[in-house]
NUMILO-919684 format. One record per residue (C-alpha): z, x, y; chain; residue number from 1. Coordinates in steps of 0.02 Angstrom, whole numbers, plus 50000, padded with zeros to 5 digits. Layout:
N
<pt><w>Z</w><u>X</u><v>Y</v><chain>A</chain><n>NUM</n></pt>
...
This chain:
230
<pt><w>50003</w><u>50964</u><v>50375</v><chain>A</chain><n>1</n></pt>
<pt><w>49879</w><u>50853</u><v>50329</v><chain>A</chain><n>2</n></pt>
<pt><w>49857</w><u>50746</u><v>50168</v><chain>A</chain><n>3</n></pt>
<pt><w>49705</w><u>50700</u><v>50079</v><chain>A</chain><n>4</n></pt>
<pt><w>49674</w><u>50513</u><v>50083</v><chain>A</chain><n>5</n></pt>
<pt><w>49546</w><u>50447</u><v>49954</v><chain>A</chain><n>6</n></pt>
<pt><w>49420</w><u>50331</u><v>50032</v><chain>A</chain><n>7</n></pt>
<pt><w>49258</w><u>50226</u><v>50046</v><chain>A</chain><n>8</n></pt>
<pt><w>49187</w><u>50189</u><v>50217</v><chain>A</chain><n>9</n></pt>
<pt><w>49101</w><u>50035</u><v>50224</v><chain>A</chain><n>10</n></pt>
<pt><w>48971</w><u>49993</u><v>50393</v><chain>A</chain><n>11</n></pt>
<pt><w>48825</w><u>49872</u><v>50351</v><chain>A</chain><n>12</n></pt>
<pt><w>48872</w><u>49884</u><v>50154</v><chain>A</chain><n>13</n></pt>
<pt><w>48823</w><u>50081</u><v>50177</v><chain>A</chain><n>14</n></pt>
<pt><w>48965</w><u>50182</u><v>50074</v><chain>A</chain><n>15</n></pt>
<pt><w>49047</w><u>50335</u><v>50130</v><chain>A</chain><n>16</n></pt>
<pt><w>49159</w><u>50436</u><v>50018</v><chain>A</chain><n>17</n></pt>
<pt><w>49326</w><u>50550</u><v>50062</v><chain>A</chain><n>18</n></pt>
<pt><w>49423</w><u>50524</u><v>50214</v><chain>A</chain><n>19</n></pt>
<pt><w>49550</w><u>50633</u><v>50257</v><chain>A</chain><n>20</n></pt>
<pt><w>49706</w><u>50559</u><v>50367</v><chain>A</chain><n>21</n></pt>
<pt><w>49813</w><u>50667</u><v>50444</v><chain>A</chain><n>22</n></pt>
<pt><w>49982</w><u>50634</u><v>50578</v><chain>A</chain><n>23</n></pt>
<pt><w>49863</w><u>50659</u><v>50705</v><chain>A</chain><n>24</n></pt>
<pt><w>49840</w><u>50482</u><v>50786</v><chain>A</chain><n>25</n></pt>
<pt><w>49734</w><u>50399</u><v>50922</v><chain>A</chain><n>26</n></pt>
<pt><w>49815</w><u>50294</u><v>51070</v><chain>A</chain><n>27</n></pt>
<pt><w>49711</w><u>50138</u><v>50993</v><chain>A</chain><n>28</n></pt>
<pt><w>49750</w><u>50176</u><v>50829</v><chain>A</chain><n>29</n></pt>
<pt><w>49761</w><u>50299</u><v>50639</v><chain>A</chain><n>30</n></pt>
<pt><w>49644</w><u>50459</u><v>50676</v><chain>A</chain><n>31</n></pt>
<pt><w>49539</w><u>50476</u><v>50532</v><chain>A</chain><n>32</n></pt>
<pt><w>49432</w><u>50632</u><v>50505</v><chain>A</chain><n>33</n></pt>
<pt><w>49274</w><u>50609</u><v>50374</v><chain>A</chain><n>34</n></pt>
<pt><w>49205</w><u>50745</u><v>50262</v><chain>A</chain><n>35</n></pt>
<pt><w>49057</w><u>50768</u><v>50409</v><chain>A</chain><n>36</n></pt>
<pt><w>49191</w><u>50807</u><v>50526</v><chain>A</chain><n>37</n></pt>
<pt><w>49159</w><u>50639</u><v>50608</v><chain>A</chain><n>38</n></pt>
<pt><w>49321</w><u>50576</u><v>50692</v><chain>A</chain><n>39</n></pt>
<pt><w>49362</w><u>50366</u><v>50665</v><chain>A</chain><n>40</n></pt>
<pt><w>49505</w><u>50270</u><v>50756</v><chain>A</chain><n>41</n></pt>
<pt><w>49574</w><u>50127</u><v>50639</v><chain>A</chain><n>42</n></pt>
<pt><w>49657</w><u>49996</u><v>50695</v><chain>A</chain><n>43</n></pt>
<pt><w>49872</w><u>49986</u><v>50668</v><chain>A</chain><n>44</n></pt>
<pt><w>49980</w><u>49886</u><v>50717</v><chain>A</chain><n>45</n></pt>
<pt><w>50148</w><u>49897</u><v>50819</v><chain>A</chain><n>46</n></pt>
<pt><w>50251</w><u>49995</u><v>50647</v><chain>A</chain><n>47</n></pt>
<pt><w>50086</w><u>50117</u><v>50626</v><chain>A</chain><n>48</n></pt>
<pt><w>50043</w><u>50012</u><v>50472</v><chain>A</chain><n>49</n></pt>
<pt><w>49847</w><u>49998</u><v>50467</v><chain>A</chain><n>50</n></pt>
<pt><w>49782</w><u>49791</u><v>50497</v><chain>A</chain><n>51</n></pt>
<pt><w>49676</w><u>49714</u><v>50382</v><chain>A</chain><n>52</n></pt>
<pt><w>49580</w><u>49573</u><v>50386</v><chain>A</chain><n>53</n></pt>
<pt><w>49555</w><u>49402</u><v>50310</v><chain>A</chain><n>54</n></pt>
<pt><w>49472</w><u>49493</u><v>50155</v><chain>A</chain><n>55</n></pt>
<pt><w>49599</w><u>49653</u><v>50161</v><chain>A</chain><n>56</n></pt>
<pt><w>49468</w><u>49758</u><v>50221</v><chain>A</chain><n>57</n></pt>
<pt><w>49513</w><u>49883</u><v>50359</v><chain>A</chain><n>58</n></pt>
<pt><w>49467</w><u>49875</u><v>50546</v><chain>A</chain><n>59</n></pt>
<pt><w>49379</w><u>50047</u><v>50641</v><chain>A</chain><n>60</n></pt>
<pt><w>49396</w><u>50018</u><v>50823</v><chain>A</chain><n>61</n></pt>
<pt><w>49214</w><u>50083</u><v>50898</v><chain>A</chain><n>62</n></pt>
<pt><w>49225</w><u>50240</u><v>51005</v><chain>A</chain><n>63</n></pt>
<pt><w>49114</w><u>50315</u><v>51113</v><chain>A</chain><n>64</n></pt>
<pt><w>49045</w><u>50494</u><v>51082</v><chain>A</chain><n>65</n></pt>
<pt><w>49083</w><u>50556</u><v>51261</v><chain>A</chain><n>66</n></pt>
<pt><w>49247</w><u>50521</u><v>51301</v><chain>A</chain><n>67</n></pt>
<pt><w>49312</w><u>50431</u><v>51111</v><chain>A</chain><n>68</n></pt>
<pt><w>49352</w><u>50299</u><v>51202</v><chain>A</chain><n>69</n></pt>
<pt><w>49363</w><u>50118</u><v>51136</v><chain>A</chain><n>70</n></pt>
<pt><w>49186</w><u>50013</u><v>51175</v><chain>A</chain><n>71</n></pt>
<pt><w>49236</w><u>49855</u><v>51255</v><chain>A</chain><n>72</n></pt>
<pt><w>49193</w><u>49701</u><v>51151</v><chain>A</chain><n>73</n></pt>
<pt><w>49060</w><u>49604</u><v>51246</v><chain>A</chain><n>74</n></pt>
<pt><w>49094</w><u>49414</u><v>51320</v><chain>A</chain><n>75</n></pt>
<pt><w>48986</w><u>49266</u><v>51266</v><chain>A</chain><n>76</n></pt>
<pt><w>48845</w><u>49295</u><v>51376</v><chain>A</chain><n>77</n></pt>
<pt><w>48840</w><u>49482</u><v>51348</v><chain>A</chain><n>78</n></pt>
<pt><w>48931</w><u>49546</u><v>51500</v><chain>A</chain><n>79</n></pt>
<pt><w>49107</w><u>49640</u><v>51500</v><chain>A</chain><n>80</n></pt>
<pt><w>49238</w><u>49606</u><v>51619</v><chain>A</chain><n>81</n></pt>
<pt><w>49398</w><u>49694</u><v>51656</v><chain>A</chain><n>82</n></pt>
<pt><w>49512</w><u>49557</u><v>51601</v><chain>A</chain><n>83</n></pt>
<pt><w>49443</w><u>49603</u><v>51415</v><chain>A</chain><n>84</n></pt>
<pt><w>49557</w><u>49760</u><v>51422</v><chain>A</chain><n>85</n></pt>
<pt><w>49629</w><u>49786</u><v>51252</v><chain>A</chain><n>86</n></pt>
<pt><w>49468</w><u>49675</u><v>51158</v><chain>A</chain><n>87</n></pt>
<pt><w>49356</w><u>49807</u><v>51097</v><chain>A</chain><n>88</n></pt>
<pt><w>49209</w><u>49811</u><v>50979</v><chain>A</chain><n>89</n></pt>
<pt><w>49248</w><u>49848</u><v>50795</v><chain>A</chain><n>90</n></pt>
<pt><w>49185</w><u>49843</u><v>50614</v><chain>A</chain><n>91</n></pt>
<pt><w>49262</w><u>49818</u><v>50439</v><chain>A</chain><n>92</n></pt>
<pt><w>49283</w><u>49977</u><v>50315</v><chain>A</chain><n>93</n></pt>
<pt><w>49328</w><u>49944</u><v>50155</v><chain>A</chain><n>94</n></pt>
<pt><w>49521</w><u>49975</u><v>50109</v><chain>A</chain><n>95</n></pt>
<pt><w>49521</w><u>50129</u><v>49995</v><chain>A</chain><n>96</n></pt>
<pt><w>49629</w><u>50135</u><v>49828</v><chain>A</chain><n>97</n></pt>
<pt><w>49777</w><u>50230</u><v>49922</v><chain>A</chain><n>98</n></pt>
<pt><w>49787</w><u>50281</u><v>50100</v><chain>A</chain><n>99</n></pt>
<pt><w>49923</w><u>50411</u><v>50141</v><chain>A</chain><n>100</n></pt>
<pt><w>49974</w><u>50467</u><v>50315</v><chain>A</chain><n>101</n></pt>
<pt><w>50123</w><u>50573</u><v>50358</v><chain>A</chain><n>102</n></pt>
<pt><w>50264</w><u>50498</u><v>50243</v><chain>A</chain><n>103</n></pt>
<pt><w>50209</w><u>50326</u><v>50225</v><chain>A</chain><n>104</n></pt>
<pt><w>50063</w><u>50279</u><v>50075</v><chain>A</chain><n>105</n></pt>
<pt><w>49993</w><u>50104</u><v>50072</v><chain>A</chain><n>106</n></pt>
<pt><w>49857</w><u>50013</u><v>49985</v><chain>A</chain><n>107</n></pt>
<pt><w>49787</w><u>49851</u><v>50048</v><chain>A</chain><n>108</n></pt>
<pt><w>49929</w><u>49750</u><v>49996</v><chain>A</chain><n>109</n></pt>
<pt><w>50091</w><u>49839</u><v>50023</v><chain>A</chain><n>110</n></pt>
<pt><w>50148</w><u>50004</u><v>50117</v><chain>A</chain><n>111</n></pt>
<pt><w>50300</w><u>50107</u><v>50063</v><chain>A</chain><n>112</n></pt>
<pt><w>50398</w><u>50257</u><v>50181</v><chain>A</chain><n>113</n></pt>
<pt><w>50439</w><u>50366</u><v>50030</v><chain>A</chain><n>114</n></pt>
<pt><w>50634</w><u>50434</u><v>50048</v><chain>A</chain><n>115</n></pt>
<pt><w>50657</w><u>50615</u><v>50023</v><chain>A</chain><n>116</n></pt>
<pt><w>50612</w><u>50683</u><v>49829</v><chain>A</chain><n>117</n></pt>
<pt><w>50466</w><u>50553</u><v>49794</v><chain>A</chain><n>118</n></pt>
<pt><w>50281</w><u>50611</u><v>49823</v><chain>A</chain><n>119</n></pt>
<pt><w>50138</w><u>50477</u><v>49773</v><chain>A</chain><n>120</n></pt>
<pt><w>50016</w><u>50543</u><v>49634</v><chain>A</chain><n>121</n></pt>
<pt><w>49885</w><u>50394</u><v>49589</v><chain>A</chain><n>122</n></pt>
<pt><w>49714</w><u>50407</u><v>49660</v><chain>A</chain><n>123</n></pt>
<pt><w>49665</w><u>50239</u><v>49643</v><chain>A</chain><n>124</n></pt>
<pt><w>49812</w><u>50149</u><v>49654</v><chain>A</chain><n>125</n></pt>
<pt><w>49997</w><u>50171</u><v>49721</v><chain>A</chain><n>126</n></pt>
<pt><w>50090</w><u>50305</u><v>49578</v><chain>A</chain><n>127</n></pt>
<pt><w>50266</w><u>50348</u><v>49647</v><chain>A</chain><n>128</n></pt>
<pt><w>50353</w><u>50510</u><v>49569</v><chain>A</chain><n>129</n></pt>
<pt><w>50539</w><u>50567</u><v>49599</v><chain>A</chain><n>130</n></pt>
<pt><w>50513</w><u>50758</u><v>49565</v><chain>A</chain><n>131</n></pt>
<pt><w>50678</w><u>50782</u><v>49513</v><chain>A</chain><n>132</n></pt>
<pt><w>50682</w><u>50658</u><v>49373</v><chain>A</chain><n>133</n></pt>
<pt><w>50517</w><u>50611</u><v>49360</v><chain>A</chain><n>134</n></pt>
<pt><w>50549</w><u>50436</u><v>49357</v><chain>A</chain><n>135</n></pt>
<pt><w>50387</w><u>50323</u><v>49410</v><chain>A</chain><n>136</n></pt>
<pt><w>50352</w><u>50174</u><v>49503</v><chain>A</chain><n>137</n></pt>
<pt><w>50192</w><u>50097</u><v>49487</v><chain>A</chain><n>138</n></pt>
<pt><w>50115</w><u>49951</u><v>49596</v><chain>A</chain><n>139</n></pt>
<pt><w>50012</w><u>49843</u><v>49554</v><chain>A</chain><n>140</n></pt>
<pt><w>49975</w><u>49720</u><v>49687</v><chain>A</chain><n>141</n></pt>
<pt><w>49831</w><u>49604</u><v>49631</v><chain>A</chain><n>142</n></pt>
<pt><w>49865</w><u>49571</u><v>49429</v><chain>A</chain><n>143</n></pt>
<pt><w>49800</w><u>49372</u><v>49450</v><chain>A</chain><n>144</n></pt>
<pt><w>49870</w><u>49237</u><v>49359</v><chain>A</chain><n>145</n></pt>
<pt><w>50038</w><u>49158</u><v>49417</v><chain>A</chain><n>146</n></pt>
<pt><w>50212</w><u>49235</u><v>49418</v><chain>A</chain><n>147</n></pt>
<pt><w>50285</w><u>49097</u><v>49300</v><chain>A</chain><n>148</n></pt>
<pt><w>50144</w><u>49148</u><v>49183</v><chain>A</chain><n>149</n></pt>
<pt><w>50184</w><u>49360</u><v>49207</v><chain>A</chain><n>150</n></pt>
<pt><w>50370</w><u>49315</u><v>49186</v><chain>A</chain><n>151</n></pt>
<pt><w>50347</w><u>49213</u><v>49034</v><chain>A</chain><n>152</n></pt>
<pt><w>50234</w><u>49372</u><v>48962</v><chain>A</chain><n>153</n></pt>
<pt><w>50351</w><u>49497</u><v>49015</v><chain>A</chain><n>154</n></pt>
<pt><w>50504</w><u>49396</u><v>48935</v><chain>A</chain><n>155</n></pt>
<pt><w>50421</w><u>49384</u><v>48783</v><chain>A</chain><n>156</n></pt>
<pt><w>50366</w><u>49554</u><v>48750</v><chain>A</chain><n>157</n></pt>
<pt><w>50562</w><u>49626</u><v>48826</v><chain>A</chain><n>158</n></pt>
<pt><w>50637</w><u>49490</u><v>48671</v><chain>A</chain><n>159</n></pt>
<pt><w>50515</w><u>49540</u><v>48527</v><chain>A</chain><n>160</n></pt>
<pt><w>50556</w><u>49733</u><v>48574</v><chain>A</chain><n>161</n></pt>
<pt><w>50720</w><u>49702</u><v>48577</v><chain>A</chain><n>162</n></pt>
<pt><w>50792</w><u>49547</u><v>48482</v><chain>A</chain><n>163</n></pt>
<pt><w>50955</w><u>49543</u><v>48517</v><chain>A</chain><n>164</n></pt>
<pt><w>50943</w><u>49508</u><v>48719</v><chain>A</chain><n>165</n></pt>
<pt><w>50999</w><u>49685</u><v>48774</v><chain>A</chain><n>166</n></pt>
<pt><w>50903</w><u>49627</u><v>48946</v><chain>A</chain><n>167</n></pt>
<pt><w>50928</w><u>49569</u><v>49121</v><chain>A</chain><n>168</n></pt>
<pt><w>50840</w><u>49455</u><v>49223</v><chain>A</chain><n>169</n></pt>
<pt><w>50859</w><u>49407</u><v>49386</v><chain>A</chain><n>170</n></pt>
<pt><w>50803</w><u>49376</u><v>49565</v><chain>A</chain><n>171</n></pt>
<pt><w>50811</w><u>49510</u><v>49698</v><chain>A</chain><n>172</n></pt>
<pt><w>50743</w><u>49527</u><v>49892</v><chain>A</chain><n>173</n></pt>
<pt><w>50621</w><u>49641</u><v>49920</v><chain>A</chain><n>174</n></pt>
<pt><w>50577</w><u>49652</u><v>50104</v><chain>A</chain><n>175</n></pt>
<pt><w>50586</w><u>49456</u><v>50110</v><chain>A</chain><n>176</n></pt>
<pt><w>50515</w><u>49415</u><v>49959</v><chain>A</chain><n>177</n></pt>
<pt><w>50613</w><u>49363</u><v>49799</v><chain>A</chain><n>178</n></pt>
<pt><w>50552</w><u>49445</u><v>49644</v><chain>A</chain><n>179</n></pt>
<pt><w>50599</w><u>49435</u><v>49466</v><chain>A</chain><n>180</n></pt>
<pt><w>50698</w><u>49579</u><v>49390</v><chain>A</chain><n>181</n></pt>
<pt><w>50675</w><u>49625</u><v>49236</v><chain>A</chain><n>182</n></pt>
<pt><w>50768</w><u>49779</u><v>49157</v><chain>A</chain><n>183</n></pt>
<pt><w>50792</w><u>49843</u><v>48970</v><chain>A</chain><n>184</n></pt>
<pt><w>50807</w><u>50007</u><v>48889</v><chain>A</chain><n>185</n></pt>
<pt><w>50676</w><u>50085</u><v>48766</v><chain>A</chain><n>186</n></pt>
<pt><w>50730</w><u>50227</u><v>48658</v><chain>A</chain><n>187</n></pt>
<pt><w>50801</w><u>50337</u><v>48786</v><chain>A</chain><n>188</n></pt>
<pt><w>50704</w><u>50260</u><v>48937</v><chain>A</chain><n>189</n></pt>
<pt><w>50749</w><u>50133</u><v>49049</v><chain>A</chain><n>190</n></pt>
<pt><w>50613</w><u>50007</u><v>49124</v><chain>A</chain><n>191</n></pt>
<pt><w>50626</w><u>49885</u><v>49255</v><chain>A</chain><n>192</n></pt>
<pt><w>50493</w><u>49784</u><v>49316</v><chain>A</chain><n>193</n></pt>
<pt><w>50503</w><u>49656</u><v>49443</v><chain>A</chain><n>194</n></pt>
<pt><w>50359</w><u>49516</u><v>49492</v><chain>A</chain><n>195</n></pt>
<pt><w>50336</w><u>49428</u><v>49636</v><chain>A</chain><n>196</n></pt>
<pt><w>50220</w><u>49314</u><v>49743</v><chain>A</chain><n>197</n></pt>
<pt><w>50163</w><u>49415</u><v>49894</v><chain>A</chain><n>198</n></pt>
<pt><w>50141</w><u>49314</u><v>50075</v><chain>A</chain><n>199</n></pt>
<pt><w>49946</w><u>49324</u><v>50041</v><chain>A</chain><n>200</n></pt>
<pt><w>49958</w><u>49229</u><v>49864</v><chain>A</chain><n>201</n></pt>
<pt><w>49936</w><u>49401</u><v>49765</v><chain>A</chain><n>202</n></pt>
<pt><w>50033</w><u>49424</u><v>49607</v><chain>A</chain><n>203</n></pt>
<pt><w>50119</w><u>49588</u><v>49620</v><chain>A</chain><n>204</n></pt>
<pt><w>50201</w><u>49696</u><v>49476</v><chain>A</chain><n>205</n></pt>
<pt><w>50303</w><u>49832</u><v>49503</v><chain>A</chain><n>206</n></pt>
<pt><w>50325</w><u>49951</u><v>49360</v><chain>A</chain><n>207</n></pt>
<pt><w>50501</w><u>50077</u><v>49355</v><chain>A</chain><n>208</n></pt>
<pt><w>50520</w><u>50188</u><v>49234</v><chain>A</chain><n>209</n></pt>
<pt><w>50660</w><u>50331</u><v>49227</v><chain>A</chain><n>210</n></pt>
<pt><w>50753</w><u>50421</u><v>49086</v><chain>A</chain><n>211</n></pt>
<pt><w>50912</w><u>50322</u><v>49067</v><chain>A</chain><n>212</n></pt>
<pt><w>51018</w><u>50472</u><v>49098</v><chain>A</chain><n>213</n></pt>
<pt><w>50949</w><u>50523</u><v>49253</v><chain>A</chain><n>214</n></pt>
<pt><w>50953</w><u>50328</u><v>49326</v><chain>A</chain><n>215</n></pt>
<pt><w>51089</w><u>50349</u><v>49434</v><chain>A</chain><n>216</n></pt>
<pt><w>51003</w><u>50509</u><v>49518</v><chain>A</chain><n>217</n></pt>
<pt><w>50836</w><u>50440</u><v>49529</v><chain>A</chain><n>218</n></pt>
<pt><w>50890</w><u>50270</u><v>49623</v><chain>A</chain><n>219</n></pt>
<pt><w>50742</w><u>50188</u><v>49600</v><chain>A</chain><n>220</n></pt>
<pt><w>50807</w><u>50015</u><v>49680</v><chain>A</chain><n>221</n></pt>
<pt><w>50813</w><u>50119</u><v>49819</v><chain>A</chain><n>222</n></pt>
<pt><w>50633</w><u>50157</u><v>49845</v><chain>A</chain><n>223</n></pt>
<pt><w>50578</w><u>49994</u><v>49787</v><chain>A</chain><n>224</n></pt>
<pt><w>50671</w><u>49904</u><v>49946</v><chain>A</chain><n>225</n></pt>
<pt><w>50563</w><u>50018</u><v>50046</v><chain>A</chain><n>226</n></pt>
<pt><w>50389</w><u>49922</u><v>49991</v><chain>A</chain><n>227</n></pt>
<pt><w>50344</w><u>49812</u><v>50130</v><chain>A</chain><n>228</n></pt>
<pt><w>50195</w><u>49669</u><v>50101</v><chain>A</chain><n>229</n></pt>
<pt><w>50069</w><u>49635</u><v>50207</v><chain>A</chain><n>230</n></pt>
């Protein structure tokens, strides 16, 4: 079945609005149907995880219309040559908020395989819901500024909400990144947040909220060790 994936194609700075992507792939890369019906192959890597570029945009390998096959990406002096098997013409598109295909969502930081029971519900950015708790992750991976300075923030709201230190803090691995962990309970909620630096200087926050009562079913940590950074 395919899922709707929310998106703004980008060629010469001319927008186009609503991809869909589906399982359906192409041998050179994601298979991505726009709301013309027009078919666009964008380039993944060797996990299925869609490249981006220098400025996280997203790469469409160019096809022709007879046989959608990659165009071969001209030499220096104009010509091709058979040796340039694999080099093929291509164009930026600009990443959209959330791109979902099959079980794996991803914006252009970060991409997460969601385990059984979670669904993603943001539009513009990565929401994760666990449907039978309906505990929430939320991503945010560009929030600028510095970690020290989100931690020092984030400590000092956590200790005027709760005075008496009924908090922990500490460093955890996420996909090869340490992050900051940060958990406390409001009212009947608990909330853990956890900051990090990701490999492409961004300032990531990652947002975890669950009823405390149904922590233990929701297993949040779980999902959050799934979150791989680009």
């Amino acid at each position: 079945m395919c899922k709707k994936t929310i998106a703004l194609f980008c060629v010469f700075l001319v927008v186009l609005a609503g991809f869909a992507a589906c399982k359906k792939r192409s041998p050179y890369g994601a298979l991505i149907v726009d709301q013309q019906g027009m078919e666009h192959v964008i380039m993944t890597d060797a996990n299925g995880v869609t490249v981006i570029d220098e400025n996280g945009n997203l790469v469409e390998v160019m096809t022709n219309s007879a046989d959608k096959k990659p165009i071969a990406a001209p030499t220096e002096n104009g010509t091709v040559s058979p040796a340039q098997d694999g080099s093929y013409e291509t164009h930026t598109v600009t990443f959209p908020g959330v791109v979902e295909n099959g079980e794996t969502v991803e914006d252009a930081f970060c991409s997460v395989t969601l385990p059984e029971g979670w669904e993603q519900i943001g539009n513009n950015y990565l929401i994760l819901h666990h449907v039978e708790t309906d505990a929430k992750v939320m991503l945010y991976t560009d929030i600028g500024g510095t970690a020290t300075g989100a931690i020092r923030k984030l400590t000092e709201e956590v200790e005027a909400l709760d005075p008496q230190g009924g908090y922990t803090q500490s460093d955890v691995d996420i996909g090869g990144i340490t992050a900051t962990r940060t958990q406390y309970e409001l009212g009947e909620m608990t909330i853990t947040v956890y900051l990090l630096v990701t490999g492409n200087g961004k300032v990531c926050r990652i947002n975890c909220t669950v009823a405390t009562a149904k922590r233990d079913a929701a297993n949040v940590e779980s999902l959050v060790q799934q979150i791989r950074f680009k």
